[in-house]
N, C-alpha and C positions, 0 to 999 in steps of 0.2 A: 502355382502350388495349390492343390486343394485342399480342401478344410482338413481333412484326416492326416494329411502329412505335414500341413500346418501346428494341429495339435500333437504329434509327436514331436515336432522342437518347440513346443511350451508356447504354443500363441493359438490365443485367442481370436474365431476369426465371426465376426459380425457384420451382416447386408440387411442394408435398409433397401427403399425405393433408387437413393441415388447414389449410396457409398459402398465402400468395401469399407469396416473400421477390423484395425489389428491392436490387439493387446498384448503389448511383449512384456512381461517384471511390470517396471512403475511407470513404462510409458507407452502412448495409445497414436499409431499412425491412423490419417485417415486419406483413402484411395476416393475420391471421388471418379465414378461412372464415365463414361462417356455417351454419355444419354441426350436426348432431347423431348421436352415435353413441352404443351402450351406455355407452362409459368416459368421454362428455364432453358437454357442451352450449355449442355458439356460435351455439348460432340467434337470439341476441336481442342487440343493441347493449350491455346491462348485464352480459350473459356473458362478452362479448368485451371488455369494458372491467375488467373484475375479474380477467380471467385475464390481460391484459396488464399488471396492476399486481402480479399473484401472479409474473409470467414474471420480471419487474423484479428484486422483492425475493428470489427464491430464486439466479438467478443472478449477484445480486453476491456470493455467495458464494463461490463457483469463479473468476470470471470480473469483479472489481472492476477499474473503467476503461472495459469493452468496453460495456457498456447504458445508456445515456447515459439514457433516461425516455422518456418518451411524447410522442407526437404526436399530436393531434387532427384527424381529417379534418372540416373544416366546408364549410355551402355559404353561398357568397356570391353572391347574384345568380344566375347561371345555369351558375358554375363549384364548382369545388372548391378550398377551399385548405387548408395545410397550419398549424397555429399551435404553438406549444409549450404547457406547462402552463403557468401565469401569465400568458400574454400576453392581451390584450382580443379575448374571442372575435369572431370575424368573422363567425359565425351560425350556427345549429343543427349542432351534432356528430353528424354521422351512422357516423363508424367514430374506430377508434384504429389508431394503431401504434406497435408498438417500434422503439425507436430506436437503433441500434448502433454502434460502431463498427466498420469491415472491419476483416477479420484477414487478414495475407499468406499466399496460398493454398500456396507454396511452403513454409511452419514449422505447416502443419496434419499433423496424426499420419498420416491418409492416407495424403497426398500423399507423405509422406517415407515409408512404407512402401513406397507403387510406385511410387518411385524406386529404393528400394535403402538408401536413404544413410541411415535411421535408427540414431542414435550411442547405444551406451550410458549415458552422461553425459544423453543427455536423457532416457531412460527413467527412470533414477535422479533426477531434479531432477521427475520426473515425480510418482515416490513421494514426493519430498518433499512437495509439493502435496496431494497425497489422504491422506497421511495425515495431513496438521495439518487438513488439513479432515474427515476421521472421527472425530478425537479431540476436535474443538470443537463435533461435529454435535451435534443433540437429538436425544438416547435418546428412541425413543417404546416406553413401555410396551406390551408383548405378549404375549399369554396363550400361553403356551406352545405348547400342541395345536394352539390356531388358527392359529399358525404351519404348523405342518403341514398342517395340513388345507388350507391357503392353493395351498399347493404340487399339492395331490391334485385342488383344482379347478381350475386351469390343465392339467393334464394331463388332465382332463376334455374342457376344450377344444380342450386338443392334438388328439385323440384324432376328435372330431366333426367338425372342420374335417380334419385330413389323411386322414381314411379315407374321405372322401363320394364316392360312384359316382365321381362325376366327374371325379375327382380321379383321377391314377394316379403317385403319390410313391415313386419306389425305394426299399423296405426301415423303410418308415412302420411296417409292419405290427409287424414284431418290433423295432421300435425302442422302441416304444409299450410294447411287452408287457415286454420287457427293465427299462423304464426304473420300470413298475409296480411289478414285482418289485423295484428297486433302491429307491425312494422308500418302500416298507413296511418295509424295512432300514434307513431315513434317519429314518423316524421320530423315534425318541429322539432322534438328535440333532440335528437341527431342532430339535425342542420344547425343546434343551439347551442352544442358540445364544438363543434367549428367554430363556427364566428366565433366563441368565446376563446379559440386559438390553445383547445384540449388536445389537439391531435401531436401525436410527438413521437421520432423515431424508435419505435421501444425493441421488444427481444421478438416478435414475431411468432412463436411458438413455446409460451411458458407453460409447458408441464411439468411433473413431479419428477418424472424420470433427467431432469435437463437442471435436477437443481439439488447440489449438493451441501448438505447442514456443516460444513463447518466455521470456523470463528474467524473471521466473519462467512457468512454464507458465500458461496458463489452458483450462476448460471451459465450455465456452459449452453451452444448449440443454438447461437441466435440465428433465425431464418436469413440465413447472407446472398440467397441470388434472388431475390424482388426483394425492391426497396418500396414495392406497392403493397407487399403484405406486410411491411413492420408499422404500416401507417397507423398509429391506431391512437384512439382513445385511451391511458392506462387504464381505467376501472372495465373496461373489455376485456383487455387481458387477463386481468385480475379474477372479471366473473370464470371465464374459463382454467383457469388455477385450480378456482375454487370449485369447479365444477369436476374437473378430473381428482381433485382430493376426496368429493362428495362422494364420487363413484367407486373408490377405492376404498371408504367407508369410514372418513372423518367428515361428516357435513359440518361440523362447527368451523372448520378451517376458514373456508369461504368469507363468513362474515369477518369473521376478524380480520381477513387482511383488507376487506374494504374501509371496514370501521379505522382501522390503523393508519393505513393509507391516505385515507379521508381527513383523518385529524392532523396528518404531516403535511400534507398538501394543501389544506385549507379549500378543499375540494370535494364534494358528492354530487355524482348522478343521483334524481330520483329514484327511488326502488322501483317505479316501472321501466325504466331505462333499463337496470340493473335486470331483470328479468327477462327485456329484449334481447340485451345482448349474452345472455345466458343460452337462451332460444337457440336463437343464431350457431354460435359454438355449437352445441350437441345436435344440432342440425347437420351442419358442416363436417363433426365429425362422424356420425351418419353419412354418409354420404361420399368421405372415403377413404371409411371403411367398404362401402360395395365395390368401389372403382377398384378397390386390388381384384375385383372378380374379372375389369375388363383388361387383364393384362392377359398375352397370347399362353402362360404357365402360371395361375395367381397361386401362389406361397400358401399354403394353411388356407384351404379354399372352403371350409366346413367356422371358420370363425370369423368371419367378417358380418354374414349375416346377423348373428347374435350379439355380434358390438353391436352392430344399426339400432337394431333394435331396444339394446340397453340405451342407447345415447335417444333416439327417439323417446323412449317414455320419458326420458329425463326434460327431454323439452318441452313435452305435454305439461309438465308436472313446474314448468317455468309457464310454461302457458294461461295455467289456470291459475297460479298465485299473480300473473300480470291480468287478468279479468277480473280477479276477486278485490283486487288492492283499487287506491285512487291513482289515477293515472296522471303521471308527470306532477303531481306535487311538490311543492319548494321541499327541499331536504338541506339542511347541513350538517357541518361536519358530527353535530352530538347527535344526528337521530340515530334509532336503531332502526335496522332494516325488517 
């Protein structure tokens, strides 16, 4: 079905990098790809069927009500039909989908950013949410250094992806080199945030768009195919939150969910930490942002360049408050940032 015939029988049809998402009334299928990339494999119906039963179990965590289970696409005769799990298959399962429930577009963190109208009472019921869920997460054991070193080869790739002829990214240059210099200083404490057993299976990709305000809040869309990118620090994740709120044009957002966080957790990075790993993120998302340019048809190929470069200054602008501050300083839970 193509999208135009799709929205003549009232469905919504949304592609990302890896999915088809459908919006039918009050519930949202989602088609995962048959793709293959470095960070993931859905080229085989057993890929795509594992990672929608992993997409299931990670985000009822965040997000308990909205993932209702799975759907089987089967073929029957010369059609397709839909069946749930349990029911008497109708013939050979050729795909899956998750099964969700819609969320009201108006109580998504986005939407109420570019509106204006986001309340502090929800930012706060926000924290409440993430931090009972870091504090219940699984600590995955992390060898200190490789923590770091984790860091130094993503900046690797920072690095080869926004510098390529090609490419022409305002201020990549010394973003990069600044940010080298700041992560050799980060060292120790990175490797510090490990041994002290910070590192915990968290949501992998917390944006605004992925997090809807109601009572209590929920997060939908945890990274479910690497279990190597959920590994994280929370207050990294956190910077990054706070970092796509900043750019949408709440910069107060950011501290507060550290300061919040900080004080439920009984936990703070240094504000230089806090700036490294702000760096990092708007690096990262620099970075791809251009790679949709090295796809064989990239999507909207006139806006990737101008994210880069929004997220680039942004990390510049992490850069120089991590050069101007005292670097790795004890902090706890009451400092302010």
């Amino acid at each position: 079905m193509t999208a135009d015939a799709a929205a003549r029988h009232g469905i919504e049809v949304i592609e990302t990098h890896m999915s088809w998402v459908f919006l039918v009334g009050e519930q949202v299928l989602k088609l995962k790809k048959p793709v293959r990339y470095p960070f993931l494999d859905f080229s085989t119906l057993a890929a795509r069927e594992a990672c929608c039963r992993e997409e299931l179990r990670l985000n009822r965590r965040l997000a308990p009500g909205v993932y209702r289970g799975l759907l089987a696409v089967q073929r029957e005769g010369g059609r397709l039909v839909l069946r749930e799990e349990g029911q008497a298959p109708a013939g050979p399962t050729v795909d899956w989908l998750v099964w969700m429930k819609r969320l009201p577009r108006e109580r998504m963190l986005d939407a109420r950013l570019a509106a204006g109208r986001l309340q502090v009472a929800e930012v706060d019921a926000l924290i409440a949410r993430l931090a009972g869920f870091y504090r219940g997460a699984v600590r995955v054991p992390t060898e200190p250094h490789a923590y770091a070193a984790r860091f130094e080869r993503e900046h690797a790739v920072d690095r080869e992806v926004l510098l390529r002829p090609q490419f022409h990214v305002a201020g990549a240059a010394p973003a990069l080199d600044r940010f080298a210099v700041a992560l050799g200083g980060a060292r120790d404490a990175l490797a510090q945030r490990a041994a002290l057993g910070r590192i915990v299976d968290g949501h992998g990709d917390l944006r605004p768009e992925h997090v809807a305000l109601l009572h209590p809040p929920v997060v939908i869309d945890c990274l479910e195919f690497n279990a190597a990118l959920r590994q994280v620090d929370p207050f990294d994740e956190l910077a990054f939150l706070g970092l796509e709120c900043e750019l949408a044009g709440a910069p107060w957002v950011g501290p507060r969910l550290v300061e919040g966080c900080a004080r439920a957790l009984d936990d703070r990075p240094p504000d230089a930490l806090l700036h490294v790993y702000t760096a990092a993120r708007a690096l990262l998302r620099a970075r791809l942002a251009m790679a949709h340019l090295l796809d064989p048809q990239p999507r909207t190929p006139a806006r990737w360049p101008l994210q880069a470069a929004r997220y680039v200054a942004r990390a510049l602008a992490s850069l120089q408050a991590f050069e101007r501050g005292a670097p790795f300083s004890a902090a706890t839970p009451g400092d302010s940032p």
